[in-house]
C-alpha positions in Angstrom: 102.4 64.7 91.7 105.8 65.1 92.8 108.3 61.9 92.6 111.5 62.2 94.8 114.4 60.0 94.4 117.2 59.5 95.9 119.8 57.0 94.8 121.8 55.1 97.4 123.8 53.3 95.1 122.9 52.8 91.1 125.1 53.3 87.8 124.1 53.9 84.0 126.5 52.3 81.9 129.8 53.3 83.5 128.5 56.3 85.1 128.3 56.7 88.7 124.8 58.0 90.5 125.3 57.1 93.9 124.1 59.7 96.5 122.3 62.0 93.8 118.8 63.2 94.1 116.1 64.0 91.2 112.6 65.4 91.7 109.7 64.8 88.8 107.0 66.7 88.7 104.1 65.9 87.3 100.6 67.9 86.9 97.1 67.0 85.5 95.1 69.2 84.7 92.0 66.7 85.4 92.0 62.9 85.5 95.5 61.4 85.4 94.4 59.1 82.9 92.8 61.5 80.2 96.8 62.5 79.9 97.8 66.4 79.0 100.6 66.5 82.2 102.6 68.6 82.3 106.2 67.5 83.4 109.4 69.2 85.1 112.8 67.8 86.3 114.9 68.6 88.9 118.7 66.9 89.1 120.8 67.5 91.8 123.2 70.5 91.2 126.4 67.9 92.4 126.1 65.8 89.3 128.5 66.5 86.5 128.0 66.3 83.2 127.8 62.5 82.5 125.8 62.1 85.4 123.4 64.8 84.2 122.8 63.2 80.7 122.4 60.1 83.0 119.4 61.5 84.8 118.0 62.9 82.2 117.9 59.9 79.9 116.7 58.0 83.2 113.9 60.3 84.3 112.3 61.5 81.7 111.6 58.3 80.0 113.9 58.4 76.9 116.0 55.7 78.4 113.1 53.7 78.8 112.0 51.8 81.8 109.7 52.4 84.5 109.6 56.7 84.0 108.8 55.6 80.1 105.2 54.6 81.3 104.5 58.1 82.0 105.6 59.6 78.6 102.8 59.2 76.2 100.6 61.2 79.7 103.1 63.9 79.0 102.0 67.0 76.6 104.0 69.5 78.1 107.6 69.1 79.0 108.7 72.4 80.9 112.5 71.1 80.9 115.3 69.7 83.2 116.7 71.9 85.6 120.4 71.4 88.5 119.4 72.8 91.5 120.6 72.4 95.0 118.3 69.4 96.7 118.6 68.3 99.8 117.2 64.9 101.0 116.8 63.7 104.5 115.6 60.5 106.2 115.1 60.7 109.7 112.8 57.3 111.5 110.2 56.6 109.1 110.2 60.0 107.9 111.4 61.3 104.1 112.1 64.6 103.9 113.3 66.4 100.4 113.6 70.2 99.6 114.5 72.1 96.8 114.9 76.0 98.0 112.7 78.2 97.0 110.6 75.7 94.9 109.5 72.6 96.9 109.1 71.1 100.3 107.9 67.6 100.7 108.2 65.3 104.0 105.9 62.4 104.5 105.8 59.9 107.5 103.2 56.6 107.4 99.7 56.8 108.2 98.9 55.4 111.6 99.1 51.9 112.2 98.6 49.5 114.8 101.4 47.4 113.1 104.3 46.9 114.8 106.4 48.1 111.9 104.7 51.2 112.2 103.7 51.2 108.4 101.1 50.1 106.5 102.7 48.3 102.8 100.7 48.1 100.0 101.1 46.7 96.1 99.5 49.2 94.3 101.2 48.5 90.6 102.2 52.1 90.5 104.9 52.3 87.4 108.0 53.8 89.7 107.5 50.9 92.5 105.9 47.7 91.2 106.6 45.9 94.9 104.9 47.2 98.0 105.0 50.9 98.6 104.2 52.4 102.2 101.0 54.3 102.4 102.2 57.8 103.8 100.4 61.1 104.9 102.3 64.9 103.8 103.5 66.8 106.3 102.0 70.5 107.0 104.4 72.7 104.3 104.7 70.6 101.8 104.4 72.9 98.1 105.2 73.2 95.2 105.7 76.7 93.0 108.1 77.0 89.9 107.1 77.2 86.0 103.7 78.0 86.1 102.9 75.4 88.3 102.0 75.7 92.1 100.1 73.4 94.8 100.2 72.5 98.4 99.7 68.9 99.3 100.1 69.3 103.0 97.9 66.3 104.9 97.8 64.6 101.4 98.6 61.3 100.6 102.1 60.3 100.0 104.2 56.9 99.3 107.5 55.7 100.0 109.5 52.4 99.1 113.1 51.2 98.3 113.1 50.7 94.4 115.7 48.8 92.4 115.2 49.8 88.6 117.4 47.5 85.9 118.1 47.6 82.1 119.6 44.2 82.9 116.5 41.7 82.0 
């Protein structure tokens, strides 16, 4: 399962994240639920140090918060990598690459809506508002550490998210 973020504007602590990008991935090797994921993380090669340790405490759960849900899943944590990660929105559709390893774009399913997207509240741990229900483009895989699928026609989400330590 691969979770792309990109952050328009956010901070942790006094650090600055605005415009970064981070990638999870996430693999089961049977029922989500029955747990024994594996887990690798991508941070955007333009963050410096601070903002690094940021990410890292952000998306893999140790700061907490909504990625924390997924940590007790987690048996196998295959590390945090910087890479270069480009991330595109273009219409409805989102669009994120890491060279080499992944390609993921997703657009909505077909609607008859005149938003052109179909919003559902599905309680998943990253988005506990309404995601949109998406479809994967043709191309979209996945191959680093071990690891390697191709999700292309398979179901995708997107949504805005606001995350908060501030309760």
């Amino acid at each position: 399962m691969p979770l792309v973020f990109h952050i328009d504007s956010g901070r942790y602590g006094d650090v600055v994240l605005d415009g970064l990008n981070v990638f999870v991935i996430l693999q089961a090797p049977g029922v989500m639920a029955d747990g024994d994921w594996s887990a690798a993380t991508y941070i955007d090669e333009r963050a410096d140090d601070e903002q690094t340790e940021a990410l890292t405490a952000i998306f893999t759960g140790a700061a907490g918060g909504p990625m924390a849900a997924f940590t007790p899943l987690i048996s196998k944590n295959l590390g945090v990598s910087k890479v270069p990660i480009a991330f595109r929105i273009d219409g409805k559709t989102r669009s994120a690459e890491i060279p080499g390893i992944l390609r993921m774009s997703v657009e909505p399913l077909p609607t008859m809506h005149p938003s052109g997207e179909m919003w559902a509240n599905l309680g998943h741990p990253v988005s506990a508002d309404k995601m949109a229900l998406a479809v994967g483009a043709a191309g979209n895989t996945f191959s680093d550490r071990g690891m390697r699928w191709d999700n292309s026609g398979r179901n995708g989400l997107y949504a805005s998210i606001r995350w908060s330590n501030v309760s």
